[in-house]
VEXRO-6983 format. One record per residue (C-alpha): residue number from 1; x, y, z. Coordinates in nm, 4 decimals. Example, Ala and Ser with C-alpha at 12.3 -4.5 7.8 and 13.67 -1.06 7.14 Angstrom:
<dolums>
1_1.2300_-0.4500_0.7800
2_1.3670_-0.1060_0.7140
</dolums>
This chain:
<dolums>
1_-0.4471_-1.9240_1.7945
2_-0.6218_-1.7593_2.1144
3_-0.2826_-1.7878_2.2604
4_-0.2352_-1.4164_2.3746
5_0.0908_-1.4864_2.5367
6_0.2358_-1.6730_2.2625
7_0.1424_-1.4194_2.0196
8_0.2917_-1.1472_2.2239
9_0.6392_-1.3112_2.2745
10_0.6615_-1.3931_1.8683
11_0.5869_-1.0018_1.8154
12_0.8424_-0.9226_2.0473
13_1.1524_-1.1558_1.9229
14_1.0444_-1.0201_1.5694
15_1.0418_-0.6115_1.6555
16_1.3608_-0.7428_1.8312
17_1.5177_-0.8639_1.5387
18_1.3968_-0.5620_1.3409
19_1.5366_-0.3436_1.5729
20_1.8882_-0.5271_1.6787
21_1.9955_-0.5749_1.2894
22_1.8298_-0.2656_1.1463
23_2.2000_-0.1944_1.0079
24_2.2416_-0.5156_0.8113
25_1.8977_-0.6210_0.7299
26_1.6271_-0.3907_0.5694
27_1.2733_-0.4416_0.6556
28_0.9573_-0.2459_0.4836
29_0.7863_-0.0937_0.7356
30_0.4179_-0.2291_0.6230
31_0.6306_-0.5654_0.7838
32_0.6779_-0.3186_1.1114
33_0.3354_-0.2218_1.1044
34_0.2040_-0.5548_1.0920
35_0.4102_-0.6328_1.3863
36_0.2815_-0.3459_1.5819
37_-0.0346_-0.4131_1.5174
38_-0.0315_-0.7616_1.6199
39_0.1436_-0.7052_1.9478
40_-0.1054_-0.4655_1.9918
41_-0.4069_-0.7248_1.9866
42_-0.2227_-0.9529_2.1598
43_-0.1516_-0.6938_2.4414
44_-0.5340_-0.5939_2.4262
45_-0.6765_-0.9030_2.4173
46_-0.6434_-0.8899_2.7812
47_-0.5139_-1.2321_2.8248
48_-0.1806_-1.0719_2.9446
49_-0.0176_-0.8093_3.1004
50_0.2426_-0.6052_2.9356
51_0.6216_-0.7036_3.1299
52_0.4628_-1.0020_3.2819
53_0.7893_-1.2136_3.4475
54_0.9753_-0.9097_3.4038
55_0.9453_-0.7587_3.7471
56_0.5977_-0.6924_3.7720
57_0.5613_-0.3555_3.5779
58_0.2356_-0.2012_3.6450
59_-0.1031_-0.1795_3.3909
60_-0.0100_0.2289_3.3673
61_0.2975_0.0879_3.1750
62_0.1255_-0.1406_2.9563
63_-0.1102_0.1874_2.8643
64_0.1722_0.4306_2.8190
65_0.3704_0.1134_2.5401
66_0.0382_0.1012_2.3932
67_0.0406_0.4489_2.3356
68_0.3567_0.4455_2.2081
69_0.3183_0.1836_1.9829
70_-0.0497_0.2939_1.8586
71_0.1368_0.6894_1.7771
72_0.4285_0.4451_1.5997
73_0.1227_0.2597_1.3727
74_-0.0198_0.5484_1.2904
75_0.2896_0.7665_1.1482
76_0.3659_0.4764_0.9724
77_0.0361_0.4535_0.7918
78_0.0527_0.8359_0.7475
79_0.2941_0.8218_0.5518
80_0.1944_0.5127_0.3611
81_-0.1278_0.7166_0.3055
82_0.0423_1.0073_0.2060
83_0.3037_0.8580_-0.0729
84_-0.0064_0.6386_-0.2332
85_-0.2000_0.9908_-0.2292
86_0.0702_1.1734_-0.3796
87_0.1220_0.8606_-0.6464
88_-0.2315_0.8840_-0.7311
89_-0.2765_1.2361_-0.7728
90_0.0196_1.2306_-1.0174
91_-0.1809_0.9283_-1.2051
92_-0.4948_1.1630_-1.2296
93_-0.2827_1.4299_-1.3746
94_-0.1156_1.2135_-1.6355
95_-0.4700_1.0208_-1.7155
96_-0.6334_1.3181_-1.7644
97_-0.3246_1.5063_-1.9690
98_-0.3372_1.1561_-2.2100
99_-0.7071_1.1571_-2.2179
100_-0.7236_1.4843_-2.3662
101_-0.4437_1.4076_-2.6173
102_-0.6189_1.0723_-2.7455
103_-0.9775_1.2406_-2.7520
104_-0.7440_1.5561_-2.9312
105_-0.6388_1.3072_-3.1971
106_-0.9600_1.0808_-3.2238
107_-1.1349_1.4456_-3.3162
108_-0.8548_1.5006_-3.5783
109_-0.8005_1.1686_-3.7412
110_-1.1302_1.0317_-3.8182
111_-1.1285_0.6767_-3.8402
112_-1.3915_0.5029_-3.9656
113_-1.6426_0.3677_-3.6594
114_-1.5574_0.6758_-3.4637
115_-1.9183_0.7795_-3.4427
116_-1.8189_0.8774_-3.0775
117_-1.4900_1.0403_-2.8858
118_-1.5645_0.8001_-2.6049
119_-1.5583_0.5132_-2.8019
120_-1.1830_0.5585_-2.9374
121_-1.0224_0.2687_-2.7760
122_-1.2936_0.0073_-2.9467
123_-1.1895_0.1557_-3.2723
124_-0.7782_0.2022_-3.2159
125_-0.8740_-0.1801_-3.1863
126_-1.0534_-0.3143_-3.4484
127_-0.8246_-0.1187_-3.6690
128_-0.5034_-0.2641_-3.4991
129_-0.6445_-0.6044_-3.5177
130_-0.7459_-0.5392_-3.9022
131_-0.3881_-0.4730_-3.9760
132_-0.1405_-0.7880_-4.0902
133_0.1568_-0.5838_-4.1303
134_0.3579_-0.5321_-3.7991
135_0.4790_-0.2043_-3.9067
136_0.1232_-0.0945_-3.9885
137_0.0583_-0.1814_-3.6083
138_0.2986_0.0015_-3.5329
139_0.2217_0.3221_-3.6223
140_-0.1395_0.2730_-3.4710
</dolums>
């Protein structure tokens, strides 16, 4: 906590790690991200200087690894953005595709309640809870 320097050498052994057993050892890469964006802070918070003990690397590199590391975060969440898009878009399709076919059958089958097509659930239910036979359920 508030240790900047600390913070920024845990980041490190852990990208490390990612990195040097990438072939034996999987990691998600919302675990990478997290990472990234830690070191980041940690590098930002000021506190420290990127390379600090390692032969006195100049503030111009510590911009151009944050650079690299900010353009690194934000592929990654680019394509986390774009999958959970795509996933969702294919949800909206299927919703809307079963929403039709239950309203489609609600206006079909009248059951008795159904004063409404948007009130089809709250009837599928009553009338599945009204039945004791398992095979009557079933078929509801």
């Amino acid at each position: 906590q508030n240790n900047s320097r600390a913070a920024e050498a845990l980041y490190r052994e852990i990208l490390a790690l990612m990195d040097g057993n990438a072939a034996s050892v999987k990691t998600d890469s919302l675990q990478r991200l997290h990472t990234l964006e830690g070191l980041c802070a940690a590098l930002n918070s000021g506190a420290t200087e990127l390379g600090s003990g390692q032969g006195g690397q100049q503030p111009l590199t510590k911009q151009l690894h944050l650079e690299r590391m900010n353009r690194e975060i934000a592929q990654i969440r680019s394509q986390h953005l774009a999958k959970y898009e795509s996933d969702v878009a294919i949800a909206v399709v299927q919703f809307g595709a079963r929403t039709r076919a239950v309203r489609d059958v609600a206006l079909r089958t009248p059951l008795p309640g159904l004063d409404r097509v948007d009130n089809w659930w709250q009837v599928a239910l009553d009338a599945i809870r009204a039945q004791s036979d398992a095979e009557q359920r079933g078929q509801l």
